[in-house]
Structures are given as C-alpha cells and as structure tokens.
Phi, psi and omega in degrees: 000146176304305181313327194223079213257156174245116159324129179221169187283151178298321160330255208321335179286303131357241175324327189297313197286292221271330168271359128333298200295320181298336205257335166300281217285332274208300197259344154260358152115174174244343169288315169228065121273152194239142164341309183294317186274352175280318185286002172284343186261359173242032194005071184227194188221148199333315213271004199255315214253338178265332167299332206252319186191117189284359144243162185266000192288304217270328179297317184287329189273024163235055167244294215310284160009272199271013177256312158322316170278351182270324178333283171345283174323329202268359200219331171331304203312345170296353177281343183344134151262355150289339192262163201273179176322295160315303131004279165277002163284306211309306185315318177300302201299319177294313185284349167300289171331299171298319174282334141322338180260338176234009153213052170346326199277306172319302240274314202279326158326289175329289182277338216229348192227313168312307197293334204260355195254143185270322171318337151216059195298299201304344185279319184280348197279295167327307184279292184322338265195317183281333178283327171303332151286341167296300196291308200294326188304300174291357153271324178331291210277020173265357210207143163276343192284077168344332228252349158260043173307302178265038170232002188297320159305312178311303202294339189291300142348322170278304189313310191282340174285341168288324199277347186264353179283298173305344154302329197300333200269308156297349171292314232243320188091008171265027156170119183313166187281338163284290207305333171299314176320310186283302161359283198267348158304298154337281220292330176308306199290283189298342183292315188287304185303323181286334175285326195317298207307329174332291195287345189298309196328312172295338167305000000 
C-alpha cells in the first residue's frame, strides 16, 4: 500500500517510478493519465511521486529518456565486430524486435504515443536520429558497393520506418518477432542487391 511504502535506494525508487509510470501511461494514454494512478501503481503515495518528479510533463519525458536508452541498449551488442556485416543487421533486427516485443509498453510510450505529443516530438526524434545512425552504419559495413555511399542514411530511414510499421504489427500479434526479423532483413538485402545491379547495369 502507498501509506507502508519500504525505504528504498533512490536509484531503485526511480525505476520503481518509472515503470509504473510506462505501464500507466501505456494503458491510459499520457492525457489521461493521472498522477494518482500512476503512484497507486507503484503503490507509493502522491506527494512521494511529485518529490521524485514534479510534473506528470517531467515524468513522461523521463519513461521517453529511459526507454529510448534501452531501445538503443538492445540492439548495441549488433556493433560486434566479430560477428560479419549480415550478421550484424540480423542481430539489430532481432534484437530490436525482441525487445518491442517483450516490452509492449515501452514500444506504444515510446513510439506511439510521445511522437502525437508536440512537446515531445523533438526528445524522441533524438533517440530516432541515433537509431538511424546506428542502421546506416551497418548497412555501409553490409555492402563493397561505393556507388550507394551517400544513400545509407536515406536507406536507414526507410528501414526504421518500415521496421516501426511492422512492430505495430507485432505489438497487435499479427505477425511474430522472427518472422518480422526475416521480413525486414529481405527488404534490407534487396534495397542493397538492387542498387549493385543498378550500378553494374551502368557500367
């Protein structure tokens, strides 16, 4: 109960907060949700949850803040530089996939619901803009062909817009985190095989 709350470290107290807060907002919406049901759901009591964080504004934007770094977080170990070029798209893509898939809450805070808010188009626009440089990297070290250099970023964009269409579609249960993983891996594989021929065709 919010009344017989157990001292806890603030770090920890913290997350406790926040993933209340992911699964409130997730299921009610960021207008209405309220302030009350989030500390009932992290059974800590209001005036303890307005200490920690003084607007429900400052609260939503530090669920987008720490949810935007595990996005991230979930998908670095695809930087391997052991593992080959291919490799490391499959590995982004699955490991992206898997976590939207096994963190429904994030994915609709995150994506679906902070992007509708203009107050905070530009902070998620930042963790996009890192995922996009991250994919255009691994598409670069996927391909020898010089001749899409300056299109990787472009192609990355396509990727990740595609890749956020098909969670909506795994969040919905139509369709699995592999099977979306092989999907958008194709469409990666042909977006590149298609510029090659482009370019042999030009020779």
């Amino acid at each position: 109960m919010a009344g017989g709350t157990k001292r806890l470290p603030r770090a920890v107290r913290e997350q406790q907060m926040l993933d209340a807060a992911v699964v409130v907002f997730s299921r009610n919406g960021f207008h209405d949700a309220s302030m009350d049901a989030i500390a009932a759901e992290a059974e800590i009591s209001k005036p303890m949850l307005y200490l920690y964080y003084g607007s429900k504004d400052e609260l939503f934007a530090a669920c987008i803040s720490r949810e935007g770094v595990r996005f991230l977080e979930a998908i670095t170990p695809a930087g391997d530089p052991k593992l080959a070029p291919r490799e490391q798209l499959r590995m982004a893509l699955v490991s992206f996939l898997n976590f939207v898939d096994e963190h429904r809450d994030s994915w609709q805070v995150l994506y679906r619901q902070a992007i509708a808010q203009q107050k905070f188009v530009a902070q998620v626009a930042g963790a996009r803009e890192r995922m996009i440089e991250m994919t255009a990297k691994l598409l670069e070290s996927s391909t020898k062909n010089p001749e899409v250099g300056s299109n990787f970023t472009i192609m990355a964009v396509a990727l990740i817009g595609a890749g956020e269409a098909v969670a909506d579609r795994l969040v919905e249960g139509e369709i699995s985190a592999e099977e979306a993983a092989d999907l958008l891996e194709n469409l990666a594989w042909r977006g590149l095989a298609g510029k090659k021929k482009e370019s042999a065709g030009a020779e």
